[in-house]
C-alpha positions, 0 to 999 in steps of 0.5 A: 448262696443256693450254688458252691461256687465256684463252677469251673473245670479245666479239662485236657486229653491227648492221644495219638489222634488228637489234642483237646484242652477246655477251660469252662465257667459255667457263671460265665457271661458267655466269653469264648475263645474256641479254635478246632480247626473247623470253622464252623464246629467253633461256630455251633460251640459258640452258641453253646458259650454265648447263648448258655452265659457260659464262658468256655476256653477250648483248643484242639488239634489232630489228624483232620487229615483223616477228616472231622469224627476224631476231633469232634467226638473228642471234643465232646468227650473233653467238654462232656468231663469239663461240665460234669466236674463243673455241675459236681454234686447239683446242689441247688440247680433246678436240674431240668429245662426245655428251650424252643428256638426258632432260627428263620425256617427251623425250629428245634426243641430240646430238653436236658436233665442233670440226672447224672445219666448220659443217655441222648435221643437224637431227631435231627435229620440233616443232609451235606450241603451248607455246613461248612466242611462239617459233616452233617452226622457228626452234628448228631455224634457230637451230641450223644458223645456230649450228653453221654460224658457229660451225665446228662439226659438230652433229648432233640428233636428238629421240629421244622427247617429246611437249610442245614445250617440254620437247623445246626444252629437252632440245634446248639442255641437250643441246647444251650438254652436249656443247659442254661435253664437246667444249671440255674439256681433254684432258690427254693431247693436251699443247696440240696439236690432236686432227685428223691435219692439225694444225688445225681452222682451216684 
């Protein structure tokens, strides 16, 4: 085996604005069970599940009284913890992939590197029709927040696309796609890690 197994991670938060737990796979193939009380933010992080062949048991609650940001950023900041743990030292994985997904009138590209690094560049312009309740900039929020805790490097940029949703969705398809791609085995790399310092945790 190039990988340790196995890559798994349970990970909880609780503070007085929200409620997160998630339990990940990253060997999945791609079974969720996700319930934030938004609709269509379960929708995006099932394509992160289902298109990245990465099993993800997520539930989470909190003052959406007071509207979304808590509950995704969140979200984010508890999936983010779940992946890093679950990656630990790379050992094995490629480390980088880029996917482009087109979704009818979108396209989006993004590319991630398992550096170790939580930095993101985010170009997805999106407006405030069409998401479900979801506002439109906690897409963004969402991947910043996710690259950041997760020690990932993540760049997005919509190339094309004009409906919301459709943009959102290629946006975690892609995303997902290249998480997929960047946490794969490299059968060459012979269980060391692909960084000329040795490691991508420290």
């Amino acid at each position: 085996m190039t990988i340790p197994e196995p890559r798994t991670s349970s990970q909880s938060r609780e503070t007085a604005e929200t409620n997160i737990s998630v339990t990940l796979n990253l060997d999945g193939s791609g079974v969720y069970s996700i319930n934030t009380g938004n609709g269509m933010f379960d929708h995006m992080l099932a394509q992160l599940s289902r298109h990245g062949l990465i099993d993800i048991d997520l539930a989470a609650s909190g003052d959406s009284h007071v509207g979304w940001h808590h509950i995704v950023e969140d979200t984010a900041i508890v999936l983010g913890r779940a992946f890093k743990e679950a990656v630990g030292e790379g050992l094995g994985i490629v480390r980088m992939g880029h996917c482009y997904v087109p979704l009818d009138e979108a396209l989006v590209l993004t590319a991630v590197d398992y550096s170790g690094r939580g930095y993101s560049v985010i170009d997805a312009p999106l407006t405030e029709s069409d998401l479900g309740g979801l506002p439109s900039d906690l897409i963004r929020h969402f991947m910043e927040t996710f690259s950041r805790d997760g020690g990932f490097n993540l760049h997005l940029k919509v190339l094309a696309g004009m409906n919301n949703h459709h943009i959102a969705e290629a946006s975690f398809k892609s995303l997902a796609r290249s998480m997929k791609d960047a946490l794969s085995a490299d059968p060459r790399q012979a269980g060391k890690v692909a960084s000329t310092k040795g490691t991508i945790t420290d």
